[in-house]
C-alpha positions as CSV (number, residue, x, y, z in Angstrom):
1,X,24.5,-89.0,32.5
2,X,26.8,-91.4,31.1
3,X,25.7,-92.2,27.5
4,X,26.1,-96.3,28.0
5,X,23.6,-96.5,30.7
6,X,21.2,-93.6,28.7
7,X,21.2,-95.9,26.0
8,X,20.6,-99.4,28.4
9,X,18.0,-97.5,30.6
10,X,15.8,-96.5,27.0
11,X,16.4,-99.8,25.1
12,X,14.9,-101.3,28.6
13,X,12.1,-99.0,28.6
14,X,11.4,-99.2,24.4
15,X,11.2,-102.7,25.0
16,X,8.9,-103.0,28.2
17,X,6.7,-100.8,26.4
18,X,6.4,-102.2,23.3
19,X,5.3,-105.6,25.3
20,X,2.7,-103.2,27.2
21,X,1.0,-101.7,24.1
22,X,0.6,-104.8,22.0
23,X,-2.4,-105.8,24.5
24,X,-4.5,-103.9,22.4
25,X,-7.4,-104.4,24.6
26,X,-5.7,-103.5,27.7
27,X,-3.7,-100.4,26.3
28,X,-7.8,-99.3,25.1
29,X,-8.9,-99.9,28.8
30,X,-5.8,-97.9,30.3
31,X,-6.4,-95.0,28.2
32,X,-10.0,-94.7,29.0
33,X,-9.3,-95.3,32.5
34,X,-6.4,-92.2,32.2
35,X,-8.3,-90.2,30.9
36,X,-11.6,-90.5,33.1
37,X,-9.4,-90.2,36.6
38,X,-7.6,-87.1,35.3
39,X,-11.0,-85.5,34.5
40,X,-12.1,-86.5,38.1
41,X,-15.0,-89.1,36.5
42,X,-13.5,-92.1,38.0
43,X,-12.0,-93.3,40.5
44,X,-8.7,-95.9,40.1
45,X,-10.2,-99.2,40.3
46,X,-6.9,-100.5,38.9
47,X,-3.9,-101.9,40.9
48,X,-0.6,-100.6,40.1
49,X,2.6,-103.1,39.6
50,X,5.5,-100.5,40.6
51,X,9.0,-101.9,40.4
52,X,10.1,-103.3,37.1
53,X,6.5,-103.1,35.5
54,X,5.7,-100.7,32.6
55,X,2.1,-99.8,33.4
56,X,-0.5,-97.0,33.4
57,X,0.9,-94.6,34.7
58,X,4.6,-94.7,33.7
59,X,2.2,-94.6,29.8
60,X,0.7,-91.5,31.4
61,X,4.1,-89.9,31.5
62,X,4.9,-90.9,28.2
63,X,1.9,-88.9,26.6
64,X,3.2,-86.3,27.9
65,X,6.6,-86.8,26.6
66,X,4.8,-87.8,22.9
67,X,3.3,-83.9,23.6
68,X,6.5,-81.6,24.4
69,X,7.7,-83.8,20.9
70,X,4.9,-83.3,19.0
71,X,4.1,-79.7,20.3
72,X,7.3,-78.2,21.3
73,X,6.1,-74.3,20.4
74,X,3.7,-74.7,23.3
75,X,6.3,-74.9,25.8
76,X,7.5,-71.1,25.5
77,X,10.5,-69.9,27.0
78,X,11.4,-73.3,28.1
79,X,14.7,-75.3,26.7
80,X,12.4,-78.5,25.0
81,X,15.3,-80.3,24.6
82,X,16.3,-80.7,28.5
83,X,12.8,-81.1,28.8
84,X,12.5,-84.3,26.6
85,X,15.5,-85.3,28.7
86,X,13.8,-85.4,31.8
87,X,10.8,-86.9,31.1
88,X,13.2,-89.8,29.5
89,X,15.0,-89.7,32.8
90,X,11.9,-89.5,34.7
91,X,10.1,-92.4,32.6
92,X,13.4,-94.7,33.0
93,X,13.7,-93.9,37.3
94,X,10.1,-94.8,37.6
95,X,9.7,-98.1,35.6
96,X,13.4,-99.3,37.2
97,X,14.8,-97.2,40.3
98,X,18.7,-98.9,39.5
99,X,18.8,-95.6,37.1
100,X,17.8,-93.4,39.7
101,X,21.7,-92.6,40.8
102,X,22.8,-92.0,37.7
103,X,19.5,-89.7,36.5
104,X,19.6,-87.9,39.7
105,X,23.6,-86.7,39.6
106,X,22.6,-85.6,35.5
107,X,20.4,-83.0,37.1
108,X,21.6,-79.3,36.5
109,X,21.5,-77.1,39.1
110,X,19.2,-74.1,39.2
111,X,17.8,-75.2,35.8
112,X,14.0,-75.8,36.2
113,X,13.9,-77.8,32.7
114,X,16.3,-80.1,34.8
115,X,14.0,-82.5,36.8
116,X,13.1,-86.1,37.6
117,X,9.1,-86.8,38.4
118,X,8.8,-90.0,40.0
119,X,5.3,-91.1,41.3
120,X,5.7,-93.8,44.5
121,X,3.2,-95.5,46.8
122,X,2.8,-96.3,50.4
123,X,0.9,-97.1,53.0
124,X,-1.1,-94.4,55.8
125,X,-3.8,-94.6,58.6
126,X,-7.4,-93.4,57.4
127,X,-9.9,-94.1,59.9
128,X,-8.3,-97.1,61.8
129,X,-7.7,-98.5,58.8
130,X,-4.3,-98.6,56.4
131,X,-5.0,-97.9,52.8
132,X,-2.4,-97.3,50.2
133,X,-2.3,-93.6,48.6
134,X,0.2,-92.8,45.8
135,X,1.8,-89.3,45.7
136,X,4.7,-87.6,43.0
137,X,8.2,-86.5,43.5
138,X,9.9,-83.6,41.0
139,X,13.3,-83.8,42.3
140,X,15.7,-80.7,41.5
141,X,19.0,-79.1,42.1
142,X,18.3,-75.6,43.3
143,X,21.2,-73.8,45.3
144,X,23.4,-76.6,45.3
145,X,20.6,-78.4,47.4
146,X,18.4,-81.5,46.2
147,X,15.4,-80.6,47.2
148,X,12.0,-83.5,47.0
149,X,8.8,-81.8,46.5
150,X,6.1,-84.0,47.0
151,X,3.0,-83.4,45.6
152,X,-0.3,-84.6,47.4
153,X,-3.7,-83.6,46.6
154,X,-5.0,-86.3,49.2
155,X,-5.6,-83.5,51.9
156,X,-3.2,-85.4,54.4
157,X,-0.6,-84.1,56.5
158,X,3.0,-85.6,55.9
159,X,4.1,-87.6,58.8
160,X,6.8,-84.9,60.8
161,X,3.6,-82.2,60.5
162,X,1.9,-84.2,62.7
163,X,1.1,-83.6,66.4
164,X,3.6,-85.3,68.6
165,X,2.7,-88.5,70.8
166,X,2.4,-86.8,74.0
167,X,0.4,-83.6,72.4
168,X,-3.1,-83.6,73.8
169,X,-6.7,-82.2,72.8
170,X,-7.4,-79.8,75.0
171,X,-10.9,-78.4,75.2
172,X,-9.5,-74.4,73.8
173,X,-8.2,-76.7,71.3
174,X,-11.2,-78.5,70.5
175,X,-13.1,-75.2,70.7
176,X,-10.8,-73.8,68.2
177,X,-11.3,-76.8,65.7
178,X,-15.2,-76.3,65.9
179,X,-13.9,-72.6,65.0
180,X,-11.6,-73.3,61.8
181,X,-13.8,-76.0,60.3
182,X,-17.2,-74.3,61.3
183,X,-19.4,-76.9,62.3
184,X,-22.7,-76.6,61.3
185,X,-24.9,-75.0,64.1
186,X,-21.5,-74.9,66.8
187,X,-23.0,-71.7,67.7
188,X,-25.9,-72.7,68.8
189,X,-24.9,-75.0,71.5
190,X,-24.6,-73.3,75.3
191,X,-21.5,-73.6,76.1
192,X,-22.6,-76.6,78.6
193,X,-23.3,-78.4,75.4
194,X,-20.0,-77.5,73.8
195,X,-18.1,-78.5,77.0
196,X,-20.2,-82.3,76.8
197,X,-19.0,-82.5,73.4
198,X,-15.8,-82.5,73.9
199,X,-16.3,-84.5,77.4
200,X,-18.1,-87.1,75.7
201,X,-15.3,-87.7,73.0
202,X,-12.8,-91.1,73.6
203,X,-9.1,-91.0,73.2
204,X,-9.6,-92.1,69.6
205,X,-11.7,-89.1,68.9
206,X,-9.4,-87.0,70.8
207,X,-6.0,-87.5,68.3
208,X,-8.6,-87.9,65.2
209,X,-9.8,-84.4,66.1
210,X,-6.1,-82.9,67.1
211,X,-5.1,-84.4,63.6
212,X,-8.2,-82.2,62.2
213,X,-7.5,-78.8,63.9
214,X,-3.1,-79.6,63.0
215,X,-3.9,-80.0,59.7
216,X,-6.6,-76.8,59.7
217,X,-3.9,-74.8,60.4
218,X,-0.4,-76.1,58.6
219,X,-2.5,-77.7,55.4
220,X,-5.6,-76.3,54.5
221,X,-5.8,-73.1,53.3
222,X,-9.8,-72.5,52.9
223,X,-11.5,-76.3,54.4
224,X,-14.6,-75.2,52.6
225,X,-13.7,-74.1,49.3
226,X,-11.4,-77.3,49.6
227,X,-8.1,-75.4,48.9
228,X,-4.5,-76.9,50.1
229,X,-1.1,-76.8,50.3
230,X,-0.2,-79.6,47.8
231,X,3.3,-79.2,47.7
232,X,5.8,-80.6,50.7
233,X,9.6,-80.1,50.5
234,X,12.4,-82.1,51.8
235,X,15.6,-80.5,51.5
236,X,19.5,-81.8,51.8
237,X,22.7,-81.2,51.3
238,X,24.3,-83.1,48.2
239,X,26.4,-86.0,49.6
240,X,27.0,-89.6,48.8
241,X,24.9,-90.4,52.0
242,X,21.6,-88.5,51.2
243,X,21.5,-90.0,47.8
244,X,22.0,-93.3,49.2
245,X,19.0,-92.5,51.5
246,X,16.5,-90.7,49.2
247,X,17.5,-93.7,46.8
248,X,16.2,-96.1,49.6
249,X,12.8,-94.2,49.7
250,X,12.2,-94.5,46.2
251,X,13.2,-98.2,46.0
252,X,10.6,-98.8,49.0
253,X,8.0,-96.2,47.6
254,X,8.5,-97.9,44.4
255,X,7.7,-101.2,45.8
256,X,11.1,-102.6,44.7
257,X,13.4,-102.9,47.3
258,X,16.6,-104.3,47.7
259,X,17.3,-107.1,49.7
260,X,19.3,-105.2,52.0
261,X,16.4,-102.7,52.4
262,X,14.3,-105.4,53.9
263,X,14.1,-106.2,57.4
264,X,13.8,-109.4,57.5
265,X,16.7,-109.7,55.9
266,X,19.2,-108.1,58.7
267,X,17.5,-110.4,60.9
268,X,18.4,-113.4,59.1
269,X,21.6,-112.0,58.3
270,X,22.3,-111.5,62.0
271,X,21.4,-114.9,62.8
272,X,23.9,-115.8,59.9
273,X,21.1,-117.9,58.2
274,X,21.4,-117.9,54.4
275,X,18.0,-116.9,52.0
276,X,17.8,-119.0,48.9
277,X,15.1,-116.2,46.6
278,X,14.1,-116.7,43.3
279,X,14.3,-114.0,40.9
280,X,11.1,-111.3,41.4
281,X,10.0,-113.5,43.9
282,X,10.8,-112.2,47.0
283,X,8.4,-110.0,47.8
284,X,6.0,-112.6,48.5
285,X,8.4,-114.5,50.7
286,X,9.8,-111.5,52.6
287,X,7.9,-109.1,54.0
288,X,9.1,-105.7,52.7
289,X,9.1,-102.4,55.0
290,X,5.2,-101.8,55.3
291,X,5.3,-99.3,58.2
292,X,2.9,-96.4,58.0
293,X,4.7,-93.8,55.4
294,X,8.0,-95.3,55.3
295,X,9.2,-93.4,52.8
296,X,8.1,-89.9,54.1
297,X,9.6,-91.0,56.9
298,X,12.7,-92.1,55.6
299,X,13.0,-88.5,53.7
300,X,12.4,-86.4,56.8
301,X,14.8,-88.5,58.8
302,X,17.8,-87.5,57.1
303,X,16.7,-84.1,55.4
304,X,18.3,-80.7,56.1
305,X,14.8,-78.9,56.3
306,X,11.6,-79.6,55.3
307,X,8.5,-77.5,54.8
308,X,5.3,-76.6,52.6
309,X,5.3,-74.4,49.9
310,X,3.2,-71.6,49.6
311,X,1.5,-72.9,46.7
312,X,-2.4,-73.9,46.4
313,X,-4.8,-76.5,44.9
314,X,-8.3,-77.9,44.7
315,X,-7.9,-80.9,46.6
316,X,-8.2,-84.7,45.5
317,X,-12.4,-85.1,46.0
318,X,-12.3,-89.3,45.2
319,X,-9.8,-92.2,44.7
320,X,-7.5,-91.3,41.5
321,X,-4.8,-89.9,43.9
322,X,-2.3,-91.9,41.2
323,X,-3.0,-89.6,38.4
324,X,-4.2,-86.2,40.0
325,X,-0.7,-86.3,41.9
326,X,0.7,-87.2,38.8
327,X,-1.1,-84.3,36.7
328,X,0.0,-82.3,39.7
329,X,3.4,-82.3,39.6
330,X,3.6,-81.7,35.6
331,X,1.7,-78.6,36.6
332,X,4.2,-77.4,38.7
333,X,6.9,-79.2,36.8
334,X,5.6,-77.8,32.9
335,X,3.3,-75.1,33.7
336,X,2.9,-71.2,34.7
337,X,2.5,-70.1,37.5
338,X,0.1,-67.1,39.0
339,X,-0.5,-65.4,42.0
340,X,-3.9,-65.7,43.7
341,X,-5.2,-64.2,46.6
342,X,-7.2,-66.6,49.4
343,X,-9.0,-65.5,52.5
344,X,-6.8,-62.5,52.1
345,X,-3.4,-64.3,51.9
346,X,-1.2,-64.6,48.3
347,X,-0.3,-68.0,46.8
348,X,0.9,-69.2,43.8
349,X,-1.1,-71.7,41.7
350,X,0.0,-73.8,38.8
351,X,-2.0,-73.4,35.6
352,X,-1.6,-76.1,33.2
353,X,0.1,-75.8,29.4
354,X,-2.7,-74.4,27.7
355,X,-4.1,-77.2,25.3
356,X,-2.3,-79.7,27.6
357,X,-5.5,-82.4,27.5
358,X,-6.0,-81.7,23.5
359,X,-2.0,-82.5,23.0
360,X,-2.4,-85.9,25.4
361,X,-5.6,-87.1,23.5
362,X,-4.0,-86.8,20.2
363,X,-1.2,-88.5,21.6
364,X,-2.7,-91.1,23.0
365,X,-4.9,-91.8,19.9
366,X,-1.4,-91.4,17.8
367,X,-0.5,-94.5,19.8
368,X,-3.6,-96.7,20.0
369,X,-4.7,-96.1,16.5
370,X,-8.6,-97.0,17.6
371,X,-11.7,-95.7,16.1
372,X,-13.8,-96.7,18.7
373,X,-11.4,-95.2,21.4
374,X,-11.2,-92.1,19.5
375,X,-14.8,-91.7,19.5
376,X,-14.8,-92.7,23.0
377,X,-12.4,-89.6,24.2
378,X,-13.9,-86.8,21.8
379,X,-17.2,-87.7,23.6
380,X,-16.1,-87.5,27.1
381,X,-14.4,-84.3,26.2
382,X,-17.4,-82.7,25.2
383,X,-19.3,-83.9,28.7
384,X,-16.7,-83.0,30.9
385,X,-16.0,-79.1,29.1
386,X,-20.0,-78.9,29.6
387,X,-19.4,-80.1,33.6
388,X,-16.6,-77.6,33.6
389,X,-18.2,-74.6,32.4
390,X,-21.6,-75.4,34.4
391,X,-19.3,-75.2,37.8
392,X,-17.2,-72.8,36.9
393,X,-20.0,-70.2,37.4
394,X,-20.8,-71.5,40.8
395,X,-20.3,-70.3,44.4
396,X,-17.2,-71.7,45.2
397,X,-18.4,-73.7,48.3
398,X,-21.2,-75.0,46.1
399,X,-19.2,-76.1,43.7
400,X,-17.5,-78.1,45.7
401,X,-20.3,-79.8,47.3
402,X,-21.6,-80.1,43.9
403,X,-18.4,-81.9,42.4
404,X,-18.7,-84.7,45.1
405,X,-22.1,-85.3,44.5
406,X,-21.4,-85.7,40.7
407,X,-18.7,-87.9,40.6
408,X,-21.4,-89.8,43.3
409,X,-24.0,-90.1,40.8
410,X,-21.6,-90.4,37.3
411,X,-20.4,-93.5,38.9
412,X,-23.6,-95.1,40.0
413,X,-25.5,-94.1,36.8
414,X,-22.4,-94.7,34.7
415,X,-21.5,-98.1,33.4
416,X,-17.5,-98.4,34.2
417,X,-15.2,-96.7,31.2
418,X,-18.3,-95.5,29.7
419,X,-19.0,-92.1,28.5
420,X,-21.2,-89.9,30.6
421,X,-24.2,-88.3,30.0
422,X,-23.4,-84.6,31.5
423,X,-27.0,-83.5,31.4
424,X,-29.1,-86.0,32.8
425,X,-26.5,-86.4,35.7
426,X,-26.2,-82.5,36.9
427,X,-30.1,-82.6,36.5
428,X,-29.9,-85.4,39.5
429,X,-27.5,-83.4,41.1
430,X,-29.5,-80.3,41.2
431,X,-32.9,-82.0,42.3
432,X,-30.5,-84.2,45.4
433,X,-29.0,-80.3,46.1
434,X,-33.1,-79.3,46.4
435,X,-33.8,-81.7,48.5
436,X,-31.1,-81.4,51.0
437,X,-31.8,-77.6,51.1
438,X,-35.9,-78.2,51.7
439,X,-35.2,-80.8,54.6
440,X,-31.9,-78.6,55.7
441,X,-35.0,-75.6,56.1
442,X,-37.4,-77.8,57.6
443,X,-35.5,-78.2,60.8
């Protein structure tokens, strides 16, 4: 990378930052809110500014930057300084994409210390409805290819996985679904019932279920134990076209577009009408590309291949899908990975760098210099090993049942970026399991 824009991209950077952390107040709240999403104790109740705004989660990257410094004997067998690199690289891509050219061409090929990790939003369906989810990118050189691994705890499908327009639900199909997901007491309907529940569903059900049964068998790996495929790959050839189009994805994903990536603006341009913007302001007068997973789509469209890996995860169980996908792809990015078996199948799951959470709170505490906040994160670390270790011991479908029902209750019980209070919380959860199970065996 050439050392003139290096050195513009991390003066840039150095300074945005230093305007982010002198809110003391706000750089307290972001931390707290960090650290409870990656522990899976809250859910992101924070908007995130992408596009030219240092925030949250571009800090989040920096901790762990602050940690391969601080902590470089940790990182065994790895070449710390090319890691340091990257997570510059990655840092300066994700706060401005105009560096995201000339970060991407420094990447070494077959070298996985080389590697940018660039978190992006957009928008998707969930039931009728369009939400915004965020996802990661690590993108590498491997084989002379760029390949785009997106990683996605969410538990949806990426678009080109999904069934086709013109694929329908047929009633084997439907039968198989009820099959794969095992549907409480499916076996004891006749098989008139069966055939009057799938009769009785409308068109709407009809794709909502197809969706269900496609992603049964091309996502999940065990539905119940909540274990998927988290990583998606979207391969090309390295040309001056594909970066131009990956670079569009990102710009889009990053919600900072170009005006020539709008289209509004080839209308006007076709109509030869001129478009007096003010700086920044644009994307409130123009209405930037908002179709359903644009830049998924966008990826897809011009990739050489694309597919999952044969990797596994605990899916995302509430709404932090910022910083789990973020903490994902350092897993796979930073950490080692081992072989486990699943309903009879090997996968490869990433463990993270042992003491990871330990190096990330010093850091973070290094940077806000807060004895209140300290205080804070020791005593959340406590409550959630104790919520750890208390699960770890559990049936795995229980657990998982279990998990949801105490991020429920944490929440309700909790007061927001407050620490919990582990024991009185799993004692709700165990008497809500009770009663479930009681009226589950009254039936």
């Amino acid at each position: 990378m050439d050392n003139k824009i290096k050195e513009k991209m991390n003066k840039e950077v150095n300074k945005a930052r230093k305007n982010y952390t002198r809110e003391k107040d706000k750089y307290g709240l972001d931390m707290r809110n960090i650290f409870y999403q990656k522990w899976n104790l809250l859910k992101n109740n924070k908007d995130v500014n992408y596009g030219n705004e240092y925030n949250y989660i571009v800090e989040f990257m920096y901790l762990y930057k602050k940690a391969i410094e601080k902590h470089p004997e940790q990182f065994k067998d790895r070449k710390v300084e090319k890691l340091k690199d990257s997570l510059e690289n990655s840092i300066g891509c994700s706060y401005n994409t105009k560096y995201f050219k000339s970060c991407m061409k420094a990447l070494e090929n077959n070298n996985p210390d080389s590697f940018l990790i660039i978190p992006i939003s957009y928008f998707l369906m969930s039931n009728e409805e369009i939400v915004g989810h965020s996802v990661s990118l690590v993108i590498q050189k491997e084989e002379d290819k760029i390949k785009i691994k997106v990683c996605n705890k969410g538990g949806q499908l990426v678009p080109n996985e999904k069934p086709s327009i013109d694929e329908n639900l047929t009633e084997e199909k439907f039968y198989k679904l009820a099959r794969l997901a095992k549907w409480d007491r499916w076996n004891n309907l006749s098989n008139t019932e069966k055939s009057e529940s799938y009769n009785n569903l409308t068109e709407s059900e009809k794709l909502s279920r197809l969706n269900d049964l496609t992603a049964l068998e091309k996502l999940w790996i065990d539905s119940k134990s909540k274990q998927l495929r988290p990583i998606y790959v979207y391969e090309f050839k390295e040309t001056k076209e594909n970066i131009k189009n990956i670079s569009k994805a990102i710009r889009i994903g990053q919600l900072n577009p170009r005006l020539k990536d709008l289209r509004w603006f080839h209308l006007f341009r076709n109509l030869g009408l001129r478009i007096l913007l003010f700086k920044d302001k644009y994307r409130n007068l123009l209405h930037y590309d908002t179709r359903i997973e644009y830049p998924l789509n966008k990826l897809h469209r011009h990739a050489e291949k694309s597919y999952y890996l044969e990797c596994a995860a605990n899916s995302q169980i509430l709404g932090n899908c910022g910083i789990k996908n973020l903490s994902m792809a350092f897993k796979y990015a930073l950490g080692e990975p081992q072989e486990e078996k699943i309903k009879g199948q090997t996968f490869v799951k990433y463990k993270q760098v042992k003491n990871l959470d330990k190096m990330l709170i010093e850091a973070a505490k290094e940077e806000l210099k807060d004895v209140e906040f300290d205080k804070f994160v020791d005593d959340i670390k406590v409550e959630y090993s104790k919520k750890k270790a208390e699960f770890s011991i559990l049936p795995v479908e229980t657990k998982m049942k279990m998990k949801k029902l105490y991020v429920k209750i944490a929440q309700e019980e909790t007061p927001c970026l407050m620490p919990i209070k582990h024991n009185e919380i799993y004692e709700k959860v165990h008497q809500v399991m009770q009663k479930a199970e009681s009226k589950e065996q009254s039936r």
